[in-house]
Chimera marker file (.cmm) of the C-alpha trace (Angstrom):
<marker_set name="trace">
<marker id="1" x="-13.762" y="23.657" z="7.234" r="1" g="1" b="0" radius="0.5"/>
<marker id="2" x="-10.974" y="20.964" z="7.411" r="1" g="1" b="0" radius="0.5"/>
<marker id="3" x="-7.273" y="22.709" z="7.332" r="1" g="1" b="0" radius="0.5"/>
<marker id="4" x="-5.563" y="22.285" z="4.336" r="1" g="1" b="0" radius="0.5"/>
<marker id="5" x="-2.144" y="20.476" z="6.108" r="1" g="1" b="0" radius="0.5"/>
<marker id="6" x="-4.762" y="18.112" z="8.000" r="1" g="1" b="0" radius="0.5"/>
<marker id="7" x="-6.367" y="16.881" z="4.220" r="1" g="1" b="0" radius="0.5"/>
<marker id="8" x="-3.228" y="16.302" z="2.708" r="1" g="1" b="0" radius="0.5"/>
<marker id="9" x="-2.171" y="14.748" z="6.011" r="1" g="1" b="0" radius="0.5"/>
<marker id="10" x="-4.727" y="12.445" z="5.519" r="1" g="1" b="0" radius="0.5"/>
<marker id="11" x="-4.354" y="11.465" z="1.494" r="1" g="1" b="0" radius="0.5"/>
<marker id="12" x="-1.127" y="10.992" z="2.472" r="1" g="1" b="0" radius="0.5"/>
<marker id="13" x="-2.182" y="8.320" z="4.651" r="1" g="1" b="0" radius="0.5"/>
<marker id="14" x="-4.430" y="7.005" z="2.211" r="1" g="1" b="0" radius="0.5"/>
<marker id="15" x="-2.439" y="6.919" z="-0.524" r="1" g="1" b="0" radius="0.5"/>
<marker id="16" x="0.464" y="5.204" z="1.717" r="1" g="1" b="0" radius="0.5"/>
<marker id="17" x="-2.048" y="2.711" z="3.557" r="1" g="1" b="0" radius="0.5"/>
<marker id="18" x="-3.056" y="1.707" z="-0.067" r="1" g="1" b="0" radius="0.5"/>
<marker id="19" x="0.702" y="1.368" z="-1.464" r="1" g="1" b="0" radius="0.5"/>
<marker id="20" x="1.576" y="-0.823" z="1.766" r="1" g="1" b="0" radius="0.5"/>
<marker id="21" x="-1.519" y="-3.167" z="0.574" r="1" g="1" b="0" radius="0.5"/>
<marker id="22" x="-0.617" y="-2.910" z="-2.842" r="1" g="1" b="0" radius="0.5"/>
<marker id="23" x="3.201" y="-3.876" z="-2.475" r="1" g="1" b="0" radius="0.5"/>
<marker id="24" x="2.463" y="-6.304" z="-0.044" r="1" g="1" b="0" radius="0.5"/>
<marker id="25" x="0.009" y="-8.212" z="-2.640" r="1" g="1" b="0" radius="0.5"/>
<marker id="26" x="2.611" y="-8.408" z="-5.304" r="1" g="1" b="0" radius="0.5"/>
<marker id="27" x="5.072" y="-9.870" z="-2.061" r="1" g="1" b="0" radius="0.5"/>
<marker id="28" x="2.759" y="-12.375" z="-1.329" r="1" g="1" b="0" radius="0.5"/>
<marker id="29" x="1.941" y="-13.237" z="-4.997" r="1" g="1" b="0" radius="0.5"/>
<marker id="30" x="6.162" y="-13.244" z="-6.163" r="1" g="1" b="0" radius="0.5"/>
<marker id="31" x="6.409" y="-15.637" z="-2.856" r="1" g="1" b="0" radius="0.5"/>
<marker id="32" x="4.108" y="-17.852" z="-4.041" r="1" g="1" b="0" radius="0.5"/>
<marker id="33" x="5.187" y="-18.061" z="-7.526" r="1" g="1" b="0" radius="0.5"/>
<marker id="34" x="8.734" y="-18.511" z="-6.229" r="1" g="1" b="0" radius="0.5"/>
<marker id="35" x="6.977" y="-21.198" z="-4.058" r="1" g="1" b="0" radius="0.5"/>
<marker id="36" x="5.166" y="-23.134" z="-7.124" r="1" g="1" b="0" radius="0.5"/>
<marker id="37" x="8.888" y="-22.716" z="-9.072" r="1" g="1" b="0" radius="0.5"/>
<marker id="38" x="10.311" y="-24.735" z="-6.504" r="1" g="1" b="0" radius="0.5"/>
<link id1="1" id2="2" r="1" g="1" b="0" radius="0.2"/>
<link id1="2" id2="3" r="1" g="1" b="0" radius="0.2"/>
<link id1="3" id2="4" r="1" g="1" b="0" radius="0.2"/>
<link id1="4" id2="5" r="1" g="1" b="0" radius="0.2"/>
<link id1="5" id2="6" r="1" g="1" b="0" radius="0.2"/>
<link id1="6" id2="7" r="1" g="1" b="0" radius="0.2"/>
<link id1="7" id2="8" r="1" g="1" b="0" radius="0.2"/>
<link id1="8" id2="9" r="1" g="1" b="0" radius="0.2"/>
<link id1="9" id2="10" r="1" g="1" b="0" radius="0.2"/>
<link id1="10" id2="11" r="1" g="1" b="0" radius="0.2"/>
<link id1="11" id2="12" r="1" g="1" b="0" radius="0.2"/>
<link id1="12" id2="13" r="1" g="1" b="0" radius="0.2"/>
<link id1="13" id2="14" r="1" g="1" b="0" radius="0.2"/>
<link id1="14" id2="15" r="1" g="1" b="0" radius="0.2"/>
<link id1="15" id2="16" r="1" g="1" b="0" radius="0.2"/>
<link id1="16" id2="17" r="1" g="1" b="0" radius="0.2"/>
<link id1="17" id2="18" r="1" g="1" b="0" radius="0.2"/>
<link id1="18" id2="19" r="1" g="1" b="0" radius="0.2"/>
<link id1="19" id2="20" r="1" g="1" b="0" radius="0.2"/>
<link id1="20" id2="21" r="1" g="1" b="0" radius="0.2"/>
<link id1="21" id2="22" r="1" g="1" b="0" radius="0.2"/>
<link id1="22" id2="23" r="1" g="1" b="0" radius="0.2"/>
<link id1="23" id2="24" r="1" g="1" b="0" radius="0.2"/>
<link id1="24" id2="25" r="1" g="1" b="0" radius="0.2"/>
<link id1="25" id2="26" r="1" g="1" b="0" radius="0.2"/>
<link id1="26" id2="27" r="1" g="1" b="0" radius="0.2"/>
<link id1="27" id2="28" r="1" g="1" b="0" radius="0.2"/>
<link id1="28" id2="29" r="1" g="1" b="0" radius="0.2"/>
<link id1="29" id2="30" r="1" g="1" b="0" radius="0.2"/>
<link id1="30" id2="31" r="1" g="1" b="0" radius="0.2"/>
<link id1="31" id2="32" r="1" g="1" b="0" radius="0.2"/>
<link id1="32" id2="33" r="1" g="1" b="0" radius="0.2"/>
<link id1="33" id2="34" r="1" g="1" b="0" radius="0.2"/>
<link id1="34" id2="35" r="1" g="1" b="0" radius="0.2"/>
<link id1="35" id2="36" r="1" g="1" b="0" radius="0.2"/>
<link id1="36" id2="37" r="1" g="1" b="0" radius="0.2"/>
<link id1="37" id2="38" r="1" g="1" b="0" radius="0.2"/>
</marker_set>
């Protein structure tokens, strides 16, 4: 099977790809509200 380091390896990436996307959503969505307050 799949080594143990290499699964958590990639969740890891997963779960970090995911909280990049996530946090840059809520960038682009406080930039555009800052945006419309302007």
């Amino acid at each position: 099977g799949i080594p143990l380091e290499r699964v958590s390896e990639i969740a890891g990436h997963t779960r970090l790809d995911t909280t990049m996307k996530l946090y840059g959503r809520l960038k682009a969505e406080k930039r555009t509200k800052l945006l419309v307050d302007f």
